[in-house]
N, C-alpha and C positions, 0 to 999 in steps of 0.2 A: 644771786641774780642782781642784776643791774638796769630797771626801768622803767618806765612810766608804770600804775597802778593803774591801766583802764583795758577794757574787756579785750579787745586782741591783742594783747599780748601775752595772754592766756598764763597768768601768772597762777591762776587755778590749778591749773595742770602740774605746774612745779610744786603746789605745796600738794596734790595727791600724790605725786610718783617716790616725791620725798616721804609722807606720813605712811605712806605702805610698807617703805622700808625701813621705817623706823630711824629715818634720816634729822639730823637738824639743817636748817637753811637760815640762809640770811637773806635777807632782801633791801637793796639798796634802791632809795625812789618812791615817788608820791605822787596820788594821783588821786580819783573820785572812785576806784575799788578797794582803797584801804581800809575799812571796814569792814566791806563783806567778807573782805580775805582774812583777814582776823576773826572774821565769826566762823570762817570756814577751816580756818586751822584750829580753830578749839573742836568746831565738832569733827572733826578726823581725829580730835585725840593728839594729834603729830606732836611729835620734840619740837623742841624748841624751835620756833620759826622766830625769827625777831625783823621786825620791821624798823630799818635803820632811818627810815627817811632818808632827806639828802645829807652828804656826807663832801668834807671837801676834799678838792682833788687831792690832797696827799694820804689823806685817810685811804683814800679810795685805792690808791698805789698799793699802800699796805696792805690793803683787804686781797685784792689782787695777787699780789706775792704771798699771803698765806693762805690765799683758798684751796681745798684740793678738787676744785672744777668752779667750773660759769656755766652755769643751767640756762638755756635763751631757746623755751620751747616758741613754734611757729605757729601760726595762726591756721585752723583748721575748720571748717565746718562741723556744727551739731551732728552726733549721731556716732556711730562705729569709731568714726576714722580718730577723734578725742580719746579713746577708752585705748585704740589699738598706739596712740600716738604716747599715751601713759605708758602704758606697758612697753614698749619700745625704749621709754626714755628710765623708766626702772632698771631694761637688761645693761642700757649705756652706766648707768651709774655703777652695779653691779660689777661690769665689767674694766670699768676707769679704778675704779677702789681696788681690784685683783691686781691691777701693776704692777710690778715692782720696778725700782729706779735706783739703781745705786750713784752713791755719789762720786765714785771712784771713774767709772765707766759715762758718769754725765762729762765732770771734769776735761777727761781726755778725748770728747766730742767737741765740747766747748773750744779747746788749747786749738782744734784746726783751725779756727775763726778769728785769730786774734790782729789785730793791726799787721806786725809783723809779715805771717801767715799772706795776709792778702795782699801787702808789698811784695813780696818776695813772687808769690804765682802770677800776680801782674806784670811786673816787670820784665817774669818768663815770655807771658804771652805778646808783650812788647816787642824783646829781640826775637822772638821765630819771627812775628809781622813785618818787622826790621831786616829781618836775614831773607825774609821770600821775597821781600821788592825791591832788594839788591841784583843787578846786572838785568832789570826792567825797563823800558824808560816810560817814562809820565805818559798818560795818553793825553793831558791836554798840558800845553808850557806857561 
C-alpha cells in the first residue's frame, strides 16, 4: 500500500484482509493512524506488516516493480458493508496470487508494442488516409 495513515483510507481494512490470510504487507506513507495500525497489526497476530514511512521516489519505483499487487481499499461506511468489503478484497488477493504469467507468453505481448511496431502500423494507417483522399477535392481551398 501506498498512503496517507488517516481513517479513510481505511488502511485497516488491508492489514485484516492481509492477517486473515496469513499475508505480509508493506505500507508506504505517514500519517496520524500509524499507531493504531501498528497496535492493530500486532493484535491480528498478521506477518509481517512493516511500516515504511515515506520512501523516495526511486525506492518507491522499486517497490512497485517487485510488488506482487497495490492494495487501495475504498472508503466505506461502518457496519456490513467493511466486513463484506474484507472479504471481497481476501477473494481479490486469493485470486491475483492463483495467476500464473509466463515470461515467454509476456515477452511476445510486449514485442507487439515496440517503437518499431507502432511506426510501422502508423504509417499504415497514414497511406490508406492518403490513398482515400486521393481523386477527392478539398471542400474548403
Amino acid at each position: 500500500m501506498v498512503t496517507a495513515l488517516v481513517p479513510y483510507k481505511r488502511v485497516d481494512q488491508a492489514i485484516a484482509a492481509c492477517a486473515s490470510l496469513g499475508r505480509s504487507l508493506k505500507i508506504v506513507g505517514e500519517g496520524p493512524e500509524r499507531k493504531s495500525l501498528m497496535d492493530l497489526s500486532r493484535r491480528l497476530g498478521a506477518p509481517p506488516v512493516e511500516f515504511l514511512g515515506f520512501v523516495s521516489d526511486e525506492e518507491l519505483l522499486t517497490m512497485y516493480g517487485r510488488a506482487r499487487g497495490l492494495i487501495f481499499p475504498g472508503v466505506e461506511d461502518f457496519g456490513l458493508v467493511p466486513l463484506e468489503a474484507i472479504a471481497a478484497l481476501q477473494k481479490a488477493i486469493v485470486r491475483f496470487e492463483a495467476r500464473q504469467f509466463s515470461d515467454r507468453e509476456l515477452r511476445m505481448r510486449a514485442s507487439q508494442f515496440t517503437r518499431e511496431q507502432f511506426t510501422r502500423k502508423f504509417q499504415a494507417i497514414l497511406r490508406r488516409a492518403i490513398g482515400d483522399q486521393k481523386g477527392h477535392q478539398p471542400v474548403c481551398a
